[in-house]
N, C-alpha and C positions, 0 to 999 in steps of 0.2 A: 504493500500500500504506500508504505515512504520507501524513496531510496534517494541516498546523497552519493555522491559519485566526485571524488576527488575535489571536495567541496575546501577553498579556500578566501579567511578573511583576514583583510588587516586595518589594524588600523593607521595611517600614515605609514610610518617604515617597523613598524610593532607588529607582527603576524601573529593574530589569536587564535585561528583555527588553520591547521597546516596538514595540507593534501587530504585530508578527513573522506574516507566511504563507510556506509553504515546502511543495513536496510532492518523495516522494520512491517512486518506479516500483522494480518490480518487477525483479529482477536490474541495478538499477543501484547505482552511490556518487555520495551527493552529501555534498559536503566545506562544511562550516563553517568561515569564515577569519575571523582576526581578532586582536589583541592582546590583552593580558593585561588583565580588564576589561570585554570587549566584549559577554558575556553567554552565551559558549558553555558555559560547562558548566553552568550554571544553564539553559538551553534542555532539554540532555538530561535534566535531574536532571526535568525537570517533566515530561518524557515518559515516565520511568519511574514516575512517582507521588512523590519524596523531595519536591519543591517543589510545594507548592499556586499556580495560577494564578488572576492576578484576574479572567483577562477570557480570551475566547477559547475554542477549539476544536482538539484532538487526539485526531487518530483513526486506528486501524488498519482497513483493509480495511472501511472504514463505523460502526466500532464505536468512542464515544465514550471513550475513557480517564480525563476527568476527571473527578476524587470517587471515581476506584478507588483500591485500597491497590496499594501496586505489589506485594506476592504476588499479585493479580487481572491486574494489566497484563503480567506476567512470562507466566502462566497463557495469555494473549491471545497471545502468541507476540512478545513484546519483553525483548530481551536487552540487558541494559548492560553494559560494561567500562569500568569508571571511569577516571578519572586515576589514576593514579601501579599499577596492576596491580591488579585486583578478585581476589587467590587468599588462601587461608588457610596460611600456612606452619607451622604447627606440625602440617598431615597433610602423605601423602604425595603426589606428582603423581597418581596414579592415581586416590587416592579425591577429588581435588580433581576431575576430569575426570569421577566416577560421580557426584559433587555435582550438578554441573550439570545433569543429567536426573532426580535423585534423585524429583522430585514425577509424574513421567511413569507412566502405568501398564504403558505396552509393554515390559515388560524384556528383551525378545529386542532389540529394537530399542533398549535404553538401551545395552548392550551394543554394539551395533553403531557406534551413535554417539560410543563412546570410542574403540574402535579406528578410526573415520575421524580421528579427534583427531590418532594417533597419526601415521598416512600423511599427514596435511598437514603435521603438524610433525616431522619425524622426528627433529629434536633429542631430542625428550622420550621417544623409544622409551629410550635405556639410564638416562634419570632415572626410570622408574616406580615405582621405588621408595621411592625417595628424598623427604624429607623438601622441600615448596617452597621452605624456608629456603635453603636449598643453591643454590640456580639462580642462574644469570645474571640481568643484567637483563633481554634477551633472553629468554631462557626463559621468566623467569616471564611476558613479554606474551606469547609464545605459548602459554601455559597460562592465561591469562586469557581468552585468545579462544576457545580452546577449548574449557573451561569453556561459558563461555556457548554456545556451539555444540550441544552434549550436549545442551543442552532444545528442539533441533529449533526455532529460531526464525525468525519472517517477517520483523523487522525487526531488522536489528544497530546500534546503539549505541555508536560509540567513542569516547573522552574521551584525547585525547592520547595515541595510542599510540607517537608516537616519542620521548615523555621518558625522555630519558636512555641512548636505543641509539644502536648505534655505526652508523654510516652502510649498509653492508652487510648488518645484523641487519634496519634498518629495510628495506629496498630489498625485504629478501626477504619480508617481515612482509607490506609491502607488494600484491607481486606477487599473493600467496596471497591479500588480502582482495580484488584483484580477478579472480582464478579463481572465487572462491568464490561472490559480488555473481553471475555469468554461472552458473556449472554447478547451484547450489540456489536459485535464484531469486528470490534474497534482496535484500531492500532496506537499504541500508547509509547510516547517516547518519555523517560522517566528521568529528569535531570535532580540526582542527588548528591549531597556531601555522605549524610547519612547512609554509607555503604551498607550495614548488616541490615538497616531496613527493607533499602530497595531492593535486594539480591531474596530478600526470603517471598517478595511476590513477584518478580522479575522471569521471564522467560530466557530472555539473551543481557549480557552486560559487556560494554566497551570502558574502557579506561582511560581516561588524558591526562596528559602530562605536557604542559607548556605550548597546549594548542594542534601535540598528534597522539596518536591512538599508540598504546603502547600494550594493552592486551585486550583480548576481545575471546570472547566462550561463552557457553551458557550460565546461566549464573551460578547455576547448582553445583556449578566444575571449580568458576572461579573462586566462590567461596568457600571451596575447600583450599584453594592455593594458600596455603601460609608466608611465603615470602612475598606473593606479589601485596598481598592484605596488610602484610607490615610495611613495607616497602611504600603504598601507593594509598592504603583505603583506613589506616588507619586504628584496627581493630584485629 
């Protein structure tokens, strides 16, 4: 469903992302690992269109994305959730969740897609009203993902979803992106520092180190690796 193909960015004479390929199937997770630095969010930001790439190749389902505006690449069916909670808090949860399908013409089915919002996260059932300001940290990454969810997307996008939740929040956060990767047939790219998280619901894991891929396996292999885990993930 993704595939990046010799994907590079820089910035000025600073190379963030160097000669980068990676693909990423169809109801699977595959987790991006790595330190502060290494080029991971800079990687998604250029697959939603914010970062221009020098060199290389990004594609959905065949369809090249680079030189779209990302209102075009979102359009394609890729969904980002940035670092630190992609939600607006000055509305409230609900219209933050009607947001995210806001551009969709099926309104029966924008509707529908907010109440799935709500049964996967059922925290956010007695917030709907409520102002995003209000919410947990927790919350609001469940309201970020959800969000993006409402526009019916083929590839999800996640930029550090466990900053700053509390280990349980994350566990469950967790769980749910890999129900979800399986039951809507989604291809999920998993951008983590938190290595032992991502890896325990992760299908494939890649590794960067100063903008290139320095290993790459399933996760269930990697994280058996003990020298690469010391070496690179931390744990």
């Amino acid at each position: 469903m993704l595939e990046i193909v010799d994907l590079t960015v820089a910035y000025g004479g600073v190379v963030a992302v160097d000669n980068l390929s990676l693909s990423v199937a169809q109801g699977s997770i595959t987790t991006v690992l790595g330190a502060n630095g290494a080029g991971k969010t800079t990687l998604v930001r250029t697959i939603s269109g914010l970062v221009k790439a020098r060199a290389g190749s990004v594609c959905v389902a065949g369809t090249e994305l680079r030189g779209r505006a990302p209102e075009d690449i979102a359009r394609l069916g890729v969904s980002h959730v940035p670092e630190g909670h992609g939600i607006i808090s000055e509305i409230t949860v609900d219209e933050n969740l009607r947001l995210g399908g806001l551009w969709r013409r099926d309104r029966a089915d924008q509707r529908l897609a907010v109440e799935e919002a709500y049964e996967l996260f059922p925290p956010l059932v007695a917030r709907r009203h409520v102002h995003a300001a209000s919410l947990s940290g927790g919350e609001r990454q469940m309201l970020s993902i959800g969000r993006a969810l409402a526009s019916r997307p083929r590839v999800l996008l996640l930029d550090e979803p466990s900053l700053g939740l509390h280990t349980a929040v994350l566990a469950q956060i967790m769980a749910r992106l890999r129900t979800l990767s399986r039951e809507r047939n989604l291809a999920v790219l998993l951008i983590e520092q938190n290595a032992r998280s991502a890896l325990s619901v992760a299908d494939d894991a890649v590794v960067l180190s100063l903008g290139s891929v320095v290993a790459r396996d399933s996760a269930e292999r990697l994280a058996k690796d003990d020298s690469l885990r010391h070496a690179y993930l931390g744990f």
